[in-house]
N, CA, C and O atoms as a GROMACS GRO file, in nm:
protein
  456
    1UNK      N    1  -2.012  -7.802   8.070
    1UNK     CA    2  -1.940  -7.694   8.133
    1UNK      C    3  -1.792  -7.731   8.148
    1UNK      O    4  -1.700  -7.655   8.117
    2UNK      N    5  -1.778  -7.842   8.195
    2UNK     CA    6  -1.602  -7.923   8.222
    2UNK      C    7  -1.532  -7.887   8.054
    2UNK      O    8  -1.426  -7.825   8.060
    3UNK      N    9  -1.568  -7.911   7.950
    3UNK     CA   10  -1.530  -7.882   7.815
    3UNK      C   11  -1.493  -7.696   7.777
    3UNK      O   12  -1.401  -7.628   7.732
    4UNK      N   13  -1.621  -7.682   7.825
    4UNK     CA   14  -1.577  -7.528   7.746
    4UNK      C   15  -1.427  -7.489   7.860
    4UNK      O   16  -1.317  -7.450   7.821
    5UNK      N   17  -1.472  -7.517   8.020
    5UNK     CA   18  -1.370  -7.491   8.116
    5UNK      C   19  -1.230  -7.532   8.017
    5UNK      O   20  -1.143  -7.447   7.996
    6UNK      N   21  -1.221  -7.659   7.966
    6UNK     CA   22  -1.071  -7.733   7.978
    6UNK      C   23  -1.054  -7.618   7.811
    6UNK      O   24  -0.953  -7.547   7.812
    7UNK      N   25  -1.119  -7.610   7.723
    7UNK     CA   26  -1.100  -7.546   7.615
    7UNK      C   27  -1.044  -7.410   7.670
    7UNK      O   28  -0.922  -7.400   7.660
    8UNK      N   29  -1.094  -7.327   7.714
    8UNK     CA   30  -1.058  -7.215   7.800
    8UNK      C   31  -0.911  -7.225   7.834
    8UNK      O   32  -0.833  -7.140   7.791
    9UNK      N   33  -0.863  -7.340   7.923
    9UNK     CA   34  -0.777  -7.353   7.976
    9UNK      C   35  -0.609  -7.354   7.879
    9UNK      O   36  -0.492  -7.316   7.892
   10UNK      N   37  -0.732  -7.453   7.742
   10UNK     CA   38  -0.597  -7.470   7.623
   10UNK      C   39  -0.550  -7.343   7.607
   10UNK      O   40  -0.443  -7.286   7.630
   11UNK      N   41  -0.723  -7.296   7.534
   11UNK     CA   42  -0.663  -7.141   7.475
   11UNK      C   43  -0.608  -7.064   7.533
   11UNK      O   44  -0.534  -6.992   7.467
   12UNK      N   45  -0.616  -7.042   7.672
   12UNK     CA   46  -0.541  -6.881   7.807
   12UNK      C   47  -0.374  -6.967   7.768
   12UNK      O   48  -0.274  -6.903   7.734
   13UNK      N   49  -0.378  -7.115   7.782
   13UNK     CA   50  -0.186  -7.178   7.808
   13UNK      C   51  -0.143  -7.133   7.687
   13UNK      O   52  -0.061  -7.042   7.692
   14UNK      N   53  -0.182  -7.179   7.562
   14UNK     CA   54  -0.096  -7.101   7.407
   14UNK      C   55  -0.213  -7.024   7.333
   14UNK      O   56  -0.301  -7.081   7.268
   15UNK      N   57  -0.202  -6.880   7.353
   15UNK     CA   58  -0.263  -6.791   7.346
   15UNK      C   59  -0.161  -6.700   7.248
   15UNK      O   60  -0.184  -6.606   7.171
   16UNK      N   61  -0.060  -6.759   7.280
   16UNK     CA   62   0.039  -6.640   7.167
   16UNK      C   63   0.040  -6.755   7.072
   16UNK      O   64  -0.001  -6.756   6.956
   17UNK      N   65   0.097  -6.856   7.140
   17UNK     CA   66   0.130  -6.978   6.953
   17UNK      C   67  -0.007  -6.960   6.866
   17UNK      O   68  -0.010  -6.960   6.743
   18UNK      N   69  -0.114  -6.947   6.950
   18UNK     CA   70  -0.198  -6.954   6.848
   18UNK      C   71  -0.240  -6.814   6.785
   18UNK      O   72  -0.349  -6.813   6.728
   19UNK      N   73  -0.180  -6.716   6.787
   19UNK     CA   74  -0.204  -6.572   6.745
   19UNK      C   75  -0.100  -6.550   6.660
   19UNK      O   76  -0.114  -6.479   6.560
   20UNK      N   77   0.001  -6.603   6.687
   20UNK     CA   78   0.120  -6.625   6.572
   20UNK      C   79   0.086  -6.712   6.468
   20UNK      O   80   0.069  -6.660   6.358
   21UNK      N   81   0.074  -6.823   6.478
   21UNK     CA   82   0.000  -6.931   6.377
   21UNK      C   83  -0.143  -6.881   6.315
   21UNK      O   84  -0.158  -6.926   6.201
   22UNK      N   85  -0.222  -6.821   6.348
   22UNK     CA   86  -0.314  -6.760   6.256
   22UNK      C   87  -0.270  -6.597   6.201
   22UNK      O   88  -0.341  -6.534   6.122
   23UNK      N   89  -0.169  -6.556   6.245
   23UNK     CA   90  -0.113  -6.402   6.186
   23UNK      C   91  -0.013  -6.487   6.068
   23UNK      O   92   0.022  -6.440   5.960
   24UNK      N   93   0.012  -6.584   6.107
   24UNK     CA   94   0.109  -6.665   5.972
   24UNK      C   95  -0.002  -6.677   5.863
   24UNK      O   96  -0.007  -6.616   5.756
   25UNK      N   97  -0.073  -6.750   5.902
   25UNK     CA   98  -0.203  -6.808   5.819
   25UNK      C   99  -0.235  -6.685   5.742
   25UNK      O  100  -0.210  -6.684   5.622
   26UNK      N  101  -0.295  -6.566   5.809
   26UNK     CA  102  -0.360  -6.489   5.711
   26UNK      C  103  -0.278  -6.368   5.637
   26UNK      O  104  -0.327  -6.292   5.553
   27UNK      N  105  -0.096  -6.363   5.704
   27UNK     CA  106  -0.066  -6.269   5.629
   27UNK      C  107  -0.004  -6.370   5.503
   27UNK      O  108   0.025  -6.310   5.400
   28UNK      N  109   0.017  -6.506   5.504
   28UNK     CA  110   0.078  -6.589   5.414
   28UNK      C  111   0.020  -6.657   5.330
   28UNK      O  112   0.083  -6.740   5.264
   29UNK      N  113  -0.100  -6.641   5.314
   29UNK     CA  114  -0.239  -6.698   5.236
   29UNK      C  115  -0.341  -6.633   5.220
   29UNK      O  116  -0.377  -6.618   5.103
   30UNK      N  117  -0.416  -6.577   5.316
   30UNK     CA  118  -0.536  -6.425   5.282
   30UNK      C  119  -0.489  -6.357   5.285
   30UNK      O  120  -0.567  -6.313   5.200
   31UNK      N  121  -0.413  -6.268   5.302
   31UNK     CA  122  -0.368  -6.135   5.279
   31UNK      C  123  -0.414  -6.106   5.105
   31UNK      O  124  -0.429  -6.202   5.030
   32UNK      N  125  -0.425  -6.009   5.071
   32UNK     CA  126  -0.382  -5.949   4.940
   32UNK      C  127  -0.190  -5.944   4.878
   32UNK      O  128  -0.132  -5.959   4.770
   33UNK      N  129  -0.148  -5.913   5.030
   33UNK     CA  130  -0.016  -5.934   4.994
   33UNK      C  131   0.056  -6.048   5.048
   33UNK      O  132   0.160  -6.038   5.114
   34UNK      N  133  -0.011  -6.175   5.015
   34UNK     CA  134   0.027  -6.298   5.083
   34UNK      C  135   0.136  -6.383   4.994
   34UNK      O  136   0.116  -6.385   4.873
   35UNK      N  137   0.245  -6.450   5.042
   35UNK     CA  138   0.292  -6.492   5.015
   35UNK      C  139   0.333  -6.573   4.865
   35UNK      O  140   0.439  -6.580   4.802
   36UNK      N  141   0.203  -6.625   4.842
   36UNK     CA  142   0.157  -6.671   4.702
   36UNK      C  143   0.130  -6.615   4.618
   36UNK      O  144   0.150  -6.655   4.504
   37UNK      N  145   0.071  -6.489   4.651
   37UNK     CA  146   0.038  -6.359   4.526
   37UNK      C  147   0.167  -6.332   4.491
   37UNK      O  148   0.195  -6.348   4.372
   38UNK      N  149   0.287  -6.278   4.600
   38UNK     CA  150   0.423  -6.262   4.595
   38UNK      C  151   0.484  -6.361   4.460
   38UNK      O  152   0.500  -6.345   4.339
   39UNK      N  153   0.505  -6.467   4.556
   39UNK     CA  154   0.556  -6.540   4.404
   39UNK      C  155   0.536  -6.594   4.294
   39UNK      O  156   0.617  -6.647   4.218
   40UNK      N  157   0.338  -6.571   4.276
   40UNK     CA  158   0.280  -6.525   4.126
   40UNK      C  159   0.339  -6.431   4.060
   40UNK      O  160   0.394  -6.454   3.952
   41UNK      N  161   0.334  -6.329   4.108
   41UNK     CA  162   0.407  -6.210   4.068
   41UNK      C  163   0.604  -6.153   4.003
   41UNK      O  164   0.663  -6.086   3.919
   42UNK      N  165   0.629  -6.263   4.146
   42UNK     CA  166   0.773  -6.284   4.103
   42UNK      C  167   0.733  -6.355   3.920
   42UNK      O  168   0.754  -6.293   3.816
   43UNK      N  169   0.675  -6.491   3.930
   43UNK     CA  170   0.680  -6.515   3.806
   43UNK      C  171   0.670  -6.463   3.699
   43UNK      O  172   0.735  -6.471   3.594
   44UNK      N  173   0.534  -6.375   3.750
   44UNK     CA  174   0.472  -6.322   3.594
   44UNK      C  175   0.612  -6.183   3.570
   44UNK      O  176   0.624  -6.146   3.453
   45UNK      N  177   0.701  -6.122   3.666
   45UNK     CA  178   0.798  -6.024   3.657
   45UNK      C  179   0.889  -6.120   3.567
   45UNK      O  180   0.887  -6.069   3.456
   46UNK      N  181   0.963  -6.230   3.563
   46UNK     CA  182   1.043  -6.312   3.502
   46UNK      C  183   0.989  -6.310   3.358
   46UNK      O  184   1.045  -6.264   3.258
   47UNK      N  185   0.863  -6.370   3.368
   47UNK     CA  186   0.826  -6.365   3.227
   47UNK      C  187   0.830  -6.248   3.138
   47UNK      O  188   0.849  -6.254   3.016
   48UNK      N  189   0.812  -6.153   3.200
   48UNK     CA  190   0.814  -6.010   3.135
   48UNK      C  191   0.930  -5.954   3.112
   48UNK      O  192   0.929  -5.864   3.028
   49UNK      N  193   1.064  -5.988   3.177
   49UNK     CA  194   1.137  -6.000   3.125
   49UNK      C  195   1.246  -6.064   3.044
   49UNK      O  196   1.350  -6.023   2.993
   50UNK      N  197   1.178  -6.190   3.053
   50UNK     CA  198   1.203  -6.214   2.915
   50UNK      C  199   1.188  -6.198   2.773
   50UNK      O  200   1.254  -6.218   2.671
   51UNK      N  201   1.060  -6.145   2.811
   51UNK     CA  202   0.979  -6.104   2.676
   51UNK      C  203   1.026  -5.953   2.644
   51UNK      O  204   1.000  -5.897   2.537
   52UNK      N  205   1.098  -5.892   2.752
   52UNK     CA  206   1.172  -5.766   2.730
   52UNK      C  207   1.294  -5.769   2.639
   52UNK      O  208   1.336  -5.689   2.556
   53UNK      N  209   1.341  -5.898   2.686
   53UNK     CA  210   1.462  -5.925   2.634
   53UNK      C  211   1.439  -5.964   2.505
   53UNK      O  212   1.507  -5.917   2.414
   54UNK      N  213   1.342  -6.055   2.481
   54UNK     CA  214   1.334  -6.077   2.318
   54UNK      C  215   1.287  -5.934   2.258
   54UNK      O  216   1.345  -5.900   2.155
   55UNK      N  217   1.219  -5.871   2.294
   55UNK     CA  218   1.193  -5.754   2.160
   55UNK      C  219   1.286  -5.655   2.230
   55UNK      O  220   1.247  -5.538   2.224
   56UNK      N  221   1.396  -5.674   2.292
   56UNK     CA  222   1.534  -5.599   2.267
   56UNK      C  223   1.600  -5.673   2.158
   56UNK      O  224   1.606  -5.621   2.046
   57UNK      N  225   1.632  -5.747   2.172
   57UNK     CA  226   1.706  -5.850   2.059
   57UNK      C  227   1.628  -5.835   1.902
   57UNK      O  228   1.702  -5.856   1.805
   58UNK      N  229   1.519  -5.808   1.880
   58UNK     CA  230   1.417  -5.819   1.799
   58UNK      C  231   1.466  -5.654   1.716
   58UNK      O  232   1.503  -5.635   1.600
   59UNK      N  233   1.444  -5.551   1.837
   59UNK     CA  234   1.457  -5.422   1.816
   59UNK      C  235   1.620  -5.391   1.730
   59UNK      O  236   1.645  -5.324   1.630
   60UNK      N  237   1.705  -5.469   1.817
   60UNK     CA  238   1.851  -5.473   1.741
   60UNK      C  239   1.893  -5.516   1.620
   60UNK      O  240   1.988  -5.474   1.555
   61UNK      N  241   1.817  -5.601   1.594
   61UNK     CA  242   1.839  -5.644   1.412
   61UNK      C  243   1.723  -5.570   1.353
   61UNK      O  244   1.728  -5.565   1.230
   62UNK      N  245   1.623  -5.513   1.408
   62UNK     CA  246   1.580  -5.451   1.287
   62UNK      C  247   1.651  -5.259   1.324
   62UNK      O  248   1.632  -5.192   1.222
   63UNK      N  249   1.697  -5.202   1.398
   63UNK     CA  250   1.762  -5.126   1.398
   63UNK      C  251   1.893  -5.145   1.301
   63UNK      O  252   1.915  -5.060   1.215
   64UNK      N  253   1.977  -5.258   1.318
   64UNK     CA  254   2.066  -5.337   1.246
   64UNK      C  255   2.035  -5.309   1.087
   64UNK      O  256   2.116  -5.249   1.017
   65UNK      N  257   1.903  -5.359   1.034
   65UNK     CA  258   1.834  -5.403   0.927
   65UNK      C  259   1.833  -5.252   0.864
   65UNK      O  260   1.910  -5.236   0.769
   66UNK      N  261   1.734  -5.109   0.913
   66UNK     CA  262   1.718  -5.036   0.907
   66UNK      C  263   1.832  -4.943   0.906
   66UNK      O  264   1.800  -4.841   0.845
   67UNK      N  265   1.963  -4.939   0.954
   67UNK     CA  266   2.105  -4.849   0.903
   67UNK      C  267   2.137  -4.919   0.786
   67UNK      O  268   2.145  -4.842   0.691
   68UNK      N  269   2.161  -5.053   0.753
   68UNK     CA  270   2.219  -5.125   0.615
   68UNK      C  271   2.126  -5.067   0.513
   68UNK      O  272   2.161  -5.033   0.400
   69UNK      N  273   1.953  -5.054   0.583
   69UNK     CA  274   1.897  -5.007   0.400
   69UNK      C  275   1.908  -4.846   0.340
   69UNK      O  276   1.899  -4.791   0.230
   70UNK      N  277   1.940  -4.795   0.514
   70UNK     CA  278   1.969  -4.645   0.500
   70UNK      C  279   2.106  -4.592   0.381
   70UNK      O  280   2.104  -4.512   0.287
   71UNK      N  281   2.228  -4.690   0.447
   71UNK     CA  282   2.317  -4.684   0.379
   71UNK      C  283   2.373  -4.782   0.273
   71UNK      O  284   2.490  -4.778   0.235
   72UNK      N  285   2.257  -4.894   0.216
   72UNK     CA  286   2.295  -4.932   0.107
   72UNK      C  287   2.199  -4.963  -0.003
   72UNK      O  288   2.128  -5.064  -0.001
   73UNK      N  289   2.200  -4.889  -0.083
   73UNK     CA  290   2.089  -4.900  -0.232
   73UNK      C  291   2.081  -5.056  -0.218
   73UNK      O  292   1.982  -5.110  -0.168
   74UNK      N  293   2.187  -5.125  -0.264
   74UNK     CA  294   2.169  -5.296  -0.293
   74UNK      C  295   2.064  -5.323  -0.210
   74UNK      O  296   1.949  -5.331  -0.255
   75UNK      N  297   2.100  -5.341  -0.055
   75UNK     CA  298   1.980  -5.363   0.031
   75UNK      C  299   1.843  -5.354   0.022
   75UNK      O  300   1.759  -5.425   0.078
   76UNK      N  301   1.821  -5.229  -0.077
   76UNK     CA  302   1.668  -5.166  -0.067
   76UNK      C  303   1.627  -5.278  -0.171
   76UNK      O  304   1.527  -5.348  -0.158
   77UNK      N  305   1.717  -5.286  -0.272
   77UNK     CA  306   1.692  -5.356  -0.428
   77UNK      C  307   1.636  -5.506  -0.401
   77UNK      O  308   1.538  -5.558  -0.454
   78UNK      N  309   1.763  -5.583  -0.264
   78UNK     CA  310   1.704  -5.696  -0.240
   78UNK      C  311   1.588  -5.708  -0.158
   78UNK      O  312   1.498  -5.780  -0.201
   79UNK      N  313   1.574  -5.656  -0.059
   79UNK     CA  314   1.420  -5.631  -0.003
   79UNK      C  315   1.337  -5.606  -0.132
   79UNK      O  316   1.237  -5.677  -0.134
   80UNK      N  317   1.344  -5.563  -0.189
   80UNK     CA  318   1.217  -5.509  -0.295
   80UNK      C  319   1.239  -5.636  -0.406
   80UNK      O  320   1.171  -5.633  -0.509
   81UNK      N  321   1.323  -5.736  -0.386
   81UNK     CA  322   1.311  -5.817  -0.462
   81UNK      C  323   1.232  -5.967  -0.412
   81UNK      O  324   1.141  -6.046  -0.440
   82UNK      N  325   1.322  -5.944  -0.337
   82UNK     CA  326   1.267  -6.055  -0.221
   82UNK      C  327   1.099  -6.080  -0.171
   82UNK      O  328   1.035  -6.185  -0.182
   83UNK      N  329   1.056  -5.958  -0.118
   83UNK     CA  330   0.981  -5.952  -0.057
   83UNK      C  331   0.828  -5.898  -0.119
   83UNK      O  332   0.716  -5.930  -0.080
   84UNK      N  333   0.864  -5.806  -0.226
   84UNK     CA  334   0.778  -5.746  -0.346
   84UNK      C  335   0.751  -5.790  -0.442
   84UNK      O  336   0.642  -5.783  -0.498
   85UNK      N  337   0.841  -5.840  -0.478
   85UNK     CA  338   0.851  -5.922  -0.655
   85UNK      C  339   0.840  -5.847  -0.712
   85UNK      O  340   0.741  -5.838  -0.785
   86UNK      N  341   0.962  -5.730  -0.708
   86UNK     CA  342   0.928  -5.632  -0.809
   86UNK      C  343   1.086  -5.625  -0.895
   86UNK      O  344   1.174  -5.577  -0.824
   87UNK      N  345   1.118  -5.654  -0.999
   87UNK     CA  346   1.227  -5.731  -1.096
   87UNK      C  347   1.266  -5.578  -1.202
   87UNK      O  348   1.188  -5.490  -1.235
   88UNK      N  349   1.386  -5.588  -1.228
   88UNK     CA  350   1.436  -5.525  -1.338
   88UNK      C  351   1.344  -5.510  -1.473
   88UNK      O  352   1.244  -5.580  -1.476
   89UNK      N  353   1.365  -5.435  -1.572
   89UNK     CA  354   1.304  -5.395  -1.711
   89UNK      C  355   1.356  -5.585  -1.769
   89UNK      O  356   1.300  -5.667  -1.842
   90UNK      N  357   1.406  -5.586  -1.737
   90UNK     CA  358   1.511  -5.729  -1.830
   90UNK      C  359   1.497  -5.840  -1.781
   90UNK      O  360   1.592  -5.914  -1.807
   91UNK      N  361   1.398  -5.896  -1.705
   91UNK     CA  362   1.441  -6.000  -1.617
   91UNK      C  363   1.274  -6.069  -1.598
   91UNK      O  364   1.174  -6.004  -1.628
   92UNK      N  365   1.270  -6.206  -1.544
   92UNK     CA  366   1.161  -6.225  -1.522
   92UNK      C  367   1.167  -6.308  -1.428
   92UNK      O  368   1.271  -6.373  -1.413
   93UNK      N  369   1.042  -6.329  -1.328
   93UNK     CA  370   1.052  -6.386  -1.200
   93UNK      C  371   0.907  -6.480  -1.196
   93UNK      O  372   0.792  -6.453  -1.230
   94UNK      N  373   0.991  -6.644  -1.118
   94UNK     CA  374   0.890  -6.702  -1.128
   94UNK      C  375   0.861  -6.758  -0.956
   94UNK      O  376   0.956  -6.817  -0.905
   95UNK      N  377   0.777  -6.746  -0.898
   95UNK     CA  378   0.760  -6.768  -0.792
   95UNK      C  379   0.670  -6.957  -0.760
   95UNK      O  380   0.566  -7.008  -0.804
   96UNK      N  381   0.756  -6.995  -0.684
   96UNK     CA  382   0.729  -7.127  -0.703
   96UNK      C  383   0.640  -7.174  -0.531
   96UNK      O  384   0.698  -7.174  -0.422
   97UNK      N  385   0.499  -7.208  -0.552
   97UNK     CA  386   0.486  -7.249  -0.439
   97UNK      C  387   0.422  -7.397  -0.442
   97UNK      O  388   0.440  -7.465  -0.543
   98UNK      N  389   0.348  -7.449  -0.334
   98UNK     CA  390   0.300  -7.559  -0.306
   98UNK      C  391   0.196  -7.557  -0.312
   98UNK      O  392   0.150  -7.510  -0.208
   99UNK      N  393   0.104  -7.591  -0.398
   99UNK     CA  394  -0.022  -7.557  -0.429
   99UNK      C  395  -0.078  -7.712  -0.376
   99UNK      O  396  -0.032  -7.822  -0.404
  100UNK      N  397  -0.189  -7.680  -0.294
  100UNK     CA  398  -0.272  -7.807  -0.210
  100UNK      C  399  -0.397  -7.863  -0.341
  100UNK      O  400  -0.460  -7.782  -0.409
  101UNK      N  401  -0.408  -7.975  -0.350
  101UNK     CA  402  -0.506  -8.067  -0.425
  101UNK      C  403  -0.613  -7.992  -0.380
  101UNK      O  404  -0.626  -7.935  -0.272
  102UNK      N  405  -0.714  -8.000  -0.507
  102UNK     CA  406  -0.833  -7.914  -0.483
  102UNK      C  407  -0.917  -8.086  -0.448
  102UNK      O  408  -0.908  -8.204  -0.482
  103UNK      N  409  -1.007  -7.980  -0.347
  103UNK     CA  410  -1.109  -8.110  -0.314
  103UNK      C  411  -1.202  -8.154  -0.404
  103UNK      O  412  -1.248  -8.077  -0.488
  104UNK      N  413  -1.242  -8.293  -0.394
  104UNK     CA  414  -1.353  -8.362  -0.505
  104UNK      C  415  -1.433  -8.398  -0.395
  104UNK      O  416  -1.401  -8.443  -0.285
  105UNK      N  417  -1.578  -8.362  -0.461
  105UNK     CA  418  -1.714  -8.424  -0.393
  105UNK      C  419  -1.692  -8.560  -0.460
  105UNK      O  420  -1.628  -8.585  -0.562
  106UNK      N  421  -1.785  -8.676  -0.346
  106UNK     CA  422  -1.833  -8.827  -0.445
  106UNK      C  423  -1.993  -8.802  -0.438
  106UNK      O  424  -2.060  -8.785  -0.337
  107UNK      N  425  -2.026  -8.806  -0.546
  107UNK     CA  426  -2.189  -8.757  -0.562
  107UNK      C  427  -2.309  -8.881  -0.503
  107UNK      O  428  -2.430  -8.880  -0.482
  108UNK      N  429  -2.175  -9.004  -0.492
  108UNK     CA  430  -2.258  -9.074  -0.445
  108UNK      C  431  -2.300  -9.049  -0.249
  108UNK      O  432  -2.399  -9.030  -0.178
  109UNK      N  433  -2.157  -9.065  -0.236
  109UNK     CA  434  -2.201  -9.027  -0.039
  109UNK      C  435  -2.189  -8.873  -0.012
  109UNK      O  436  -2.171  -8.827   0.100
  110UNK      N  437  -2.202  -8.790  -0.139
  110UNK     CA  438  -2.215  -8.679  -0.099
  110UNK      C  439  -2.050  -8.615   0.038
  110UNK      O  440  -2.053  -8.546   0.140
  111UNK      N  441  -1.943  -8.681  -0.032
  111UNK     CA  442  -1.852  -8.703   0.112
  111UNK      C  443  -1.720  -8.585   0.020
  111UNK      O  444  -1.722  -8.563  -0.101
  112UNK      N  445  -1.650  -8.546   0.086
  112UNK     CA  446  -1.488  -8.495   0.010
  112UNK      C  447  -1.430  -8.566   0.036
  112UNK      O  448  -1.444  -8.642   0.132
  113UNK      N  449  -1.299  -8.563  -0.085
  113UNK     CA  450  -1.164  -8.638  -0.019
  113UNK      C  451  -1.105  -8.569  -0.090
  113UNK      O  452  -1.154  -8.486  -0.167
  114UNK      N  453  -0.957  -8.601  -0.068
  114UNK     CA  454  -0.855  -8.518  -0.137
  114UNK      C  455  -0.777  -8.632  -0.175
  114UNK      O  456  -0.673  -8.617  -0.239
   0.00000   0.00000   0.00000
């Protein structure tokens, strides 16, 4: 009985500190709108705009890209050369790549190597 009495006694003396300190607690950590969700959020907003900012930048050279082929034949010719492999009546095109070693079985361990 002397215990619960003196407990009693704590809780009636700081009765507000401790209603403040748990209204901290749960609007700054349980809440839905707690503190930490907050500056998850701040983050994930940063990130998003960054990523705004790159496909603005992205959007500008190919807007960029897209008036030059509007207004220049050459342009269309090198895209379609470049990118198509599609060449003049007169001309011939050799496309050079890196061709990877074909694999060999060893029939003995049944193993590949290259």
């Amino acid at each position: 009985m002397d215990q619960l009495n003196t407990l009693w006694n704590f809780l009636s003396h700081y009765k507000y500190l401790i209603v403040i300190v748990l209204g901290v607690l749960l609007v700054g950590f349980v809440d839905e709108n707690s503190f930490l969700r907050r500056i998850k959020l701040d983050m994930q907003i940063s990130d998003l705009k960054e990523e705004i900012a790159r496909y603005n930048e992205q959007n500008e050279a190919d807007m960029a890209r897209l008036r030059d082929l509007k207004q220049n034949p050459k342009a269309i010719e090198r895209v379609a050369r470049e990118q198509y492999f599609m060449k003049a009546d007169d001309e011939d095109i050799y496309v050079l790549t890196e061709d990877q070693l074909p694999e060999t079985v060893d029939p003995e361990n049944n193993e590949t190597s290259e």
